[in-house]
C-alpha positions as CSV (number, residue, x, y, z in Angstrom):
1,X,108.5,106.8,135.0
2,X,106.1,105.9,137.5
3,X,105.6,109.1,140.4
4,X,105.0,108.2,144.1
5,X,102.9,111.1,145.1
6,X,102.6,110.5,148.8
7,X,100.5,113.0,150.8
8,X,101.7,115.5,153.3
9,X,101.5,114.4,157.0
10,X,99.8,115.7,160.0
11,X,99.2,114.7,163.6
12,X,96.3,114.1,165.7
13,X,95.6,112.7,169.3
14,X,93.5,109.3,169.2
15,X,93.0,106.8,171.6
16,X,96.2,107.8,173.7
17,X,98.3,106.9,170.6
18,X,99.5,109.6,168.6
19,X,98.6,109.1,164.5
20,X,100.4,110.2,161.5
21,X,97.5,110.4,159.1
22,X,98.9,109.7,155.5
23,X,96.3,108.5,152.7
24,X,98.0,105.8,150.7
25,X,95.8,105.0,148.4
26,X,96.9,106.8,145.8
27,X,99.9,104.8,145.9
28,X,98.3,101.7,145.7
29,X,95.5,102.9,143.0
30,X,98.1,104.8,140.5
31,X,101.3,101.9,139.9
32,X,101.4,98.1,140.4
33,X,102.8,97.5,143.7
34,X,104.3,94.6,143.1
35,X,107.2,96.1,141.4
36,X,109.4,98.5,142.6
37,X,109.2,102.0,141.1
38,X,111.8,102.3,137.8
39,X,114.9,103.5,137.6
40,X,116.1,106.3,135.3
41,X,116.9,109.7,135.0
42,X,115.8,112.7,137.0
43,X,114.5,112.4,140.6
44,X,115.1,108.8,140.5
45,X,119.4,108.9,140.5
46,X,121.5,107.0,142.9
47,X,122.0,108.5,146.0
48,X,124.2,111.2,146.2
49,X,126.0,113.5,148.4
50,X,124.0,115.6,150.7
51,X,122.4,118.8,150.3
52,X,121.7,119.6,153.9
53,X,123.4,119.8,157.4
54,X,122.7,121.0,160.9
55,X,119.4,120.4,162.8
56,X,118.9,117.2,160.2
57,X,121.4,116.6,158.4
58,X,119.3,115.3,155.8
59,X,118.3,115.8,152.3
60,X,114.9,115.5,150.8
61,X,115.2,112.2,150.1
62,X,117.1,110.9,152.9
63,X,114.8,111.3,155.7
64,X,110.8,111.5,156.0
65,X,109.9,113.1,152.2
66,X,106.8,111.8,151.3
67,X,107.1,112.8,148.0
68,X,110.7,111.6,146.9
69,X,110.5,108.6,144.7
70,X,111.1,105.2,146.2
71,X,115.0,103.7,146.5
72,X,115.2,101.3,143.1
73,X,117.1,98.3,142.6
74,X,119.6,100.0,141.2
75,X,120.4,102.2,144.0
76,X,120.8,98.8,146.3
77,X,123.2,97.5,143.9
78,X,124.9,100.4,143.8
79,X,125.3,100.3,147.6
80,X,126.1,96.8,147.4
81,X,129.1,97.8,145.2
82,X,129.9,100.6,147.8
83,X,129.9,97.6,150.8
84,X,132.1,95.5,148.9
85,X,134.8,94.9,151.6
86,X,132.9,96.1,154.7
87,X,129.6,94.2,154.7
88,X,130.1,90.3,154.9
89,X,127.9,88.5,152.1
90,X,126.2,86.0,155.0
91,X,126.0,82.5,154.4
92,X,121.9,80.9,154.2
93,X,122.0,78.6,156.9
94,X,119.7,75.3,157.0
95,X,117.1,75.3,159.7
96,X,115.5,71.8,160.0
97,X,115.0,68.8,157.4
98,X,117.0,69.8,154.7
99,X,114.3,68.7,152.2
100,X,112.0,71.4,153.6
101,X,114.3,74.0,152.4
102,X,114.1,76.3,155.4
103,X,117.1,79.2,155.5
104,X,118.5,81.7,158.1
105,X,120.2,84.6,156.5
106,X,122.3,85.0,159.7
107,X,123.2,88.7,159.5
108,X,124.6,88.0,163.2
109,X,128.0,87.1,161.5
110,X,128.4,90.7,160.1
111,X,131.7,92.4,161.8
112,X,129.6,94.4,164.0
113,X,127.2,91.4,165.1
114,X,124.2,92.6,163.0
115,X,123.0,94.1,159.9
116,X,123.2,97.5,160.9
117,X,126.9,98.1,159.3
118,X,125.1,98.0,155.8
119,X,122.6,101.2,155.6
120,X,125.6,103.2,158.0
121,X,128.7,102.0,156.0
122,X,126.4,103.8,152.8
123,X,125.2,106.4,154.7
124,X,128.6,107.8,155.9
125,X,130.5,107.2,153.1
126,X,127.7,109.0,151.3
127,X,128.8,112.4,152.6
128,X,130.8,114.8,151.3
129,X,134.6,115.0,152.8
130,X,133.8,118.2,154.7
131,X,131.0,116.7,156.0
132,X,133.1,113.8,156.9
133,X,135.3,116.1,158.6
134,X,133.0,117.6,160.5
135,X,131.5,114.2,162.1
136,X,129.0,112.3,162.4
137,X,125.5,111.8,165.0
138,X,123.3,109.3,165.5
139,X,120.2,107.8,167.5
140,X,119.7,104.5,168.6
141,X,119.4,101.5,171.1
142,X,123.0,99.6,170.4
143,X,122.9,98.1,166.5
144,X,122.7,101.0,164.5
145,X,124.9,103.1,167.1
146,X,127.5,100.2,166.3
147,X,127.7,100.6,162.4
148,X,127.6,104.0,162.3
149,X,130.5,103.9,164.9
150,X,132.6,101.3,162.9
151,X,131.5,103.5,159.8
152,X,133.0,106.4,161.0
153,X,136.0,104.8,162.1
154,X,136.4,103.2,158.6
155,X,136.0,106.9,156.7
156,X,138.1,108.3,159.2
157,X,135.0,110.4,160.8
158,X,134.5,111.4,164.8
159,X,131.2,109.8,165.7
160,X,128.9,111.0,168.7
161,X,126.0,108.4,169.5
162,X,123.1,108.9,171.6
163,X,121.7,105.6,172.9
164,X,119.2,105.4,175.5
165,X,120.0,103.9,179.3
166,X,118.5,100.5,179.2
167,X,120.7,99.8,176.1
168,X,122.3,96.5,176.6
169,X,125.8,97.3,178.3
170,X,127.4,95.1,175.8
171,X,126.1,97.3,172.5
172,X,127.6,100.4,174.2
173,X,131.1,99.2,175.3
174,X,131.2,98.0,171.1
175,X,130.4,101.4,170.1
176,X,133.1,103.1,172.9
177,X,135.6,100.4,171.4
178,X,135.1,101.8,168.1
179,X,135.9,105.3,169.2
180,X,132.6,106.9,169.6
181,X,131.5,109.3,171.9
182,X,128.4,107.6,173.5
183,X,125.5,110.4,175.3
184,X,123.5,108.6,177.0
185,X,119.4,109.8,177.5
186,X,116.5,108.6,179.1
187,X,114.5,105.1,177.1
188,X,112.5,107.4,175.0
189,X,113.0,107.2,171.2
190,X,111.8,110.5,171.1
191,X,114.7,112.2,174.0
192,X,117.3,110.2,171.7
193,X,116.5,112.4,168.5
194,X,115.7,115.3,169.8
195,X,119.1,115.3,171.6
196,X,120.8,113.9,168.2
197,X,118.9,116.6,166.2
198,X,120.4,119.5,169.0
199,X,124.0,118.1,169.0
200,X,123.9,117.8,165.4
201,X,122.7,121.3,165.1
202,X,125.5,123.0,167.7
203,X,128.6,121.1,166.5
204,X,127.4,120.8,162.8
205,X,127.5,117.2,162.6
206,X,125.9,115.3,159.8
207,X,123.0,112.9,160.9
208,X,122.7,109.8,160.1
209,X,118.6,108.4,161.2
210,X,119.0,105.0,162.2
211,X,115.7,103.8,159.2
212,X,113.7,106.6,158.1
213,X,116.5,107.4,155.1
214,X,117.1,106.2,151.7
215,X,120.9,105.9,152.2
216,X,120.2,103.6,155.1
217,X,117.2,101.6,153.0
218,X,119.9,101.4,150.0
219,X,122.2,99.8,152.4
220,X,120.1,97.5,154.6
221,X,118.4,96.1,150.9
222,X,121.4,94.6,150.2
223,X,120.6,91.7,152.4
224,X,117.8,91.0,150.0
225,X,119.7,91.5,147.0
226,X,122.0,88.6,148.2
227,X,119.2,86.1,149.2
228,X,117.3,86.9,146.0
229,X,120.4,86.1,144.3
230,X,122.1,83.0,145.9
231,X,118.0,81.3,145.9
232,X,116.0,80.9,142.4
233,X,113.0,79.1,143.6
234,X,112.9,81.7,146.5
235,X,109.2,80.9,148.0
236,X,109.2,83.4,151.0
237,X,111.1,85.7,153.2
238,X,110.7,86.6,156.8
239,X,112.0,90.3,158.1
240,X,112.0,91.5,161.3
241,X,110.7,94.9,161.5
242,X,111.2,97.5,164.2
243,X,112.0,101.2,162.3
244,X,111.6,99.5,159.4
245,X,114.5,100.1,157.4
246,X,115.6,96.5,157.1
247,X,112.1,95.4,155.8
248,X,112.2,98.2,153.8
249,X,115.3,97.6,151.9
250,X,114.6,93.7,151.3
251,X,111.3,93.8,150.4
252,X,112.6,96.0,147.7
253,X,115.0,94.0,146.4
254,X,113.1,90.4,146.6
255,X,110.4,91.9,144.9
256,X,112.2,93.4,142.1
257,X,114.1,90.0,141.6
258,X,111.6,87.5,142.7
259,X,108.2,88.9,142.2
260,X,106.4,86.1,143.1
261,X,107.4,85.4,146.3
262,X,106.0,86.3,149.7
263,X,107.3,89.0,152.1
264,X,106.7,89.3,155.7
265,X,107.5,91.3,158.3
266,X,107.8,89.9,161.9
267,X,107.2,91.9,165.1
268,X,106.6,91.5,168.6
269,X,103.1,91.8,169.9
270,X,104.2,94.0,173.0
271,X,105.5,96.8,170.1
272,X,103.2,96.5,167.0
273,X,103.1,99.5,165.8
274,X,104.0,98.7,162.6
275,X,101.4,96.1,162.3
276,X,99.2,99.0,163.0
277,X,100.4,101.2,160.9
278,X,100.5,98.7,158.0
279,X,97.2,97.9,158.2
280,X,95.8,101.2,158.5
281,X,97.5,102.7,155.6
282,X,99.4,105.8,158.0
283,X,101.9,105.9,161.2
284,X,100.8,105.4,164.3
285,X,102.9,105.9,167.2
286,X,103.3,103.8,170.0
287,X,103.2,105.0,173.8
288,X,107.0,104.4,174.9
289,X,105.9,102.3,177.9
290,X,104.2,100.2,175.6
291,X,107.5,99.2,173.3
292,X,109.4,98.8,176.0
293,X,107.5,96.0,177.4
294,X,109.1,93.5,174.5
295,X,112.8,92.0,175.1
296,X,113.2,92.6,171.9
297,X,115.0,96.3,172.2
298,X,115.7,96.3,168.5
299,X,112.2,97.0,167.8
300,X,111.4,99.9,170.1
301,X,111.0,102.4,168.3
302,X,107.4,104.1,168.9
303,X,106.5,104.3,165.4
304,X,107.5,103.2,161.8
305,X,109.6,105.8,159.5
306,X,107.2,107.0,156.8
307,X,109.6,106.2,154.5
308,X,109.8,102.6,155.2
309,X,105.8,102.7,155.6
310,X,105.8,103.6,151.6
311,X,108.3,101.1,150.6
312,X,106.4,98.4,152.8
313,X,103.0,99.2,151.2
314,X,104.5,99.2,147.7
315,X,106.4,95.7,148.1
316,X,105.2,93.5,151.5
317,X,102.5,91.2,151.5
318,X,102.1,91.3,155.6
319,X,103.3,91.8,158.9
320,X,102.4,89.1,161.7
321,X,103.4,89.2,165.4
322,X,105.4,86.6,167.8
323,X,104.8,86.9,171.8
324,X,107.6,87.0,174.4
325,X,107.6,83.4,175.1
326,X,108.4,82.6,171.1
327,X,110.9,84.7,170.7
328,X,112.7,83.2,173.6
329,X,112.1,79.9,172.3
330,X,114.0,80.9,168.7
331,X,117.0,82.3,170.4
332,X,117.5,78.5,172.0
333,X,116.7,76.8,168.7
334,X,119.0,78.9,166.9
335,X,121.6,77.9,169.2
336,X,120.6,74.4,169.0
337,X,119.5,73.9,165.4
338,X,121.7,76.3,163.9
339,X,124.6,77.0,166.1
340,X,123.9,80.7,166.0
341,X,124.0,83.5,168.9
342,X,120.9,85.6,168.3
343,X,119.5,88.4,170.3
344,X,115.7,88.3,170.7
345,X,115.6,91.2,168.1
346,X,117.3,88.4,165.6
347,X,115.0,86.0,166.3
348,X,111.9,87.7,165.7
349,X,111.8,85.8,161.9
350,X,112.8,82.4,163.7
351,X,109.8,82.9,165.7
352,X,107.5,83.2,162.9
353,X,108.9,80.9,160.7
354,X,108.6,78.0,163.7
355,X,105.5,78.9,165.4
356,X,103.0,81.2,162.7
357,X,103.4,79.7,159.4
358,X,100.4,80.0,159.4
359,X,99.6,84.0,160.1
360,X,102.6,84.2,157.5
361,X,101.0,82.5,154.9
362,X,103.7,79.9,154.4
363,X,101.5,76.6,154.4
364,X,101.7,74.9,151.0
365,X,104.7,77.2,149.2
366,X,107.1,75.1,147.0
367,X,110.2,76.5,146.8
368,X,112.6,78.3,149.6
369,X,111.9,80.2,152.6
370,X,114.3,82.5,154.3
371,X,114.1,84.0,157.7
372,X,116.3,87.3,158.3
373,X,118.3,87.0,161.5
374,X,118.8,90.5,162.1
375,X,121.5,90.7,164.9
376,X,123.0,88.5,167.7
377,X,124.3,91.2,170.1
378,X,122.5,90.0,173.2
379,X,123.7,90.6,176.9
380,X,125.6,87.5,178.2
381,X,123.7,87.3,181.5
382,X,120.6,87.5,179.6
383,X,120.9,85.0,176.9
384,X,122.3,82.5,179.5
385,X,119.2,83.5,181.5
386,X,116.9,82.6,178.0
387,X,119.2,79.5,177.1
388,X,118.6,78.2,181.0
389,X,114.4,78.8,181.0
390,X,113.0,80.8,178.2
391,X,112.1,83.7,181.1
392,X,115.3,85.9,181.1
393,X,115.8,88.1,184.0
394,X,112.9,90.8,184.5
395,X,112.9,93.8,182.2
């Protein structure tokens, strides 16, 4: 069985952003990276029960272990057998000429409006009944707060959610409706986990990290298990990218079942950090004023989880960037060409797929592409605002 030895991290001050220095080359030098690490025995078993509770609620290789093994195929089918029931199987729907064989996976139609119910649903029902018991905590701008909320209310779990102030006021009445307790902190990523990580560690609730944990990968690479699946001549797929989880988990999958096609991640140029990270081979974190600049509050996050960084260097090809202006131009032809609400975090891979098919590498493939539609929980006054003139009201 293959090993992922990936290096300890440490932290440095450069050029006003803060860098996570990680040396992946041994990853890259030591297996082939365009197959996922094996299954088997040993380290490498399904995900379990946890180990660990209190200020992280995590195991080793839930959260941030650079060391752990990467999640296999056979840990997203096994969560895909766990969402059976929960998680809808979204339908790939036709964007443009039908003989160009151009697909959104709309993950907007989940019950909770977004992918996010598939790495929580696995997450929670991961623990242990006494952890269940206990509750659950979690960080996050509005989607992941939402699954982990109907999550909890499925398993029969309290949930307390901390989501920053500028999340949309729709994502948090969804997550109140579900039962949660919402905290709400200041915009900074950081002030949400560090408040999760507290709560979690005075009332002994079990976290659950919105991307940075192999539950949640497990979970969210289900998408990609169903597109690999329901498309044979699958050419190319497009994934937004914000923690990284969702990228994570389908690049995975699509290249354990369709090694031959090309994965991308999509990100807005006002919050590349991952793009950054990607390219330099480590995390580098993002100035919170900086992310916030993109409508796009799905991708805010100030800097890619280093597990997600490992699974993206082992199994995406790239990661290319769409400005403001194109991402409000996909939400209005996803209404128009698909019939689909999409928030601009959604339409990141609409974006791409439209207006850089070239940066993505997409000129010339023969065969399917399929861009991920990540969520369509947008603010009414602000997707009338993007339907009416592309501008939106001001941030």
């Amino acid at each position: 069985m293959a090993k992922w030895n990936l290096p300890r991290v440490t932290r440095r001050q450069q050029s006003g952003r803060r860098t996570f220095r990680a040396d992946y080359e041994s990853v890259r030098d030591d297996v082939d990276l365009r197959l996922p690490c094996p299954g088997g025995g040993g380290d490498n078993r399904p995900m379990t029960t946890s180990d660990a509770h209190g200020d992280t609620g995590t195991s080793s290789r839930r959260h941030g272990d650079a060391d752990a093994p990467l999640v296999t195929l056979d840990d997203i089918r096994a969560a895909a057998t766990t969402l059976r029931g929960i998680a809808v199987r979204t339908p790939l729907v036709g964007f443009g000429p039908s003989e160009n064989r151009r697909f959104l996976k709309a993950e907007s139609l989940q019950p909770i409006g977004a992918f996010k119910i598939r790495g929580a649903y696995v997450a929670v029902a991961a623990l242990t009944d006494d952890e269940r018991r206990r509750g659950v905590i979690t960080y996050s701008s509005g989607n992941h707060a939402q699954g982990v909320a109907r999550a909890a209310r499925l398993l029969g779990a309290r949930a307390v959610i901390v989501m920053p102030s500028d999340a949309p006021a729709i994502k948090r009445d969804r997550v109140e409706a579900d039962g949660a307790e919402v905290v709400i902190v200041g915009p900074a990523s950081d002030a949400r986990r560090a408040t999760a990580e507290r709560l979690a560690a005075e009332r002994g609730l079990a976290l659950i990290p919105p991307y940075d944990d192999d539950r949640v990968i497990a979970g969210q690479g289900t998408c990609g298990l169903e597109i690999a699946e329901d498309l044979p001549d699958l050419a190319a797929v497009l994934v937004p990218v914000g923690g990284g989880g969702l990228a994570a988990g389908v690049a995975t999958a699509v290249r354990a079942l369709r090694p031959t096609a090309r994965i991308v991640g999509v990100e807005p140029a006002l919050a590349a950090d991952a793009l950054d990270s990607f390219r330099a081979r480590r995390v580098i974190e993002w100035p919170a004023e900086d992310v916030a600049r993109t409508s796009a509050d799905g991708t805010r996050a100030r800097s890619i989880g280093v597990r997600n960084l490992a699974h993206l260097l082992a199994a995406l090809d790239d990661i290319v960037t769409v400005d403001e202006a194109e991402i409000d131009a996909a939400v209005r032809l996803a209404a128009t060409d698909a019939r689909l609400v999409v928030e601009p975090s959604g339409a990141l891979s609409i974006a791409a797929l439209r207006f850089r098919t070239r940066e993505a590498g997409l000129a010339g493939l023969d065969g399917s592409v399929v861009a991920v539609v990540s969520g369509g929980n947008v603010d009414p006054a602000r997707y009338a605002a993007i339907l009416g003139d592309g501008r939106g009201p001001p941030a």
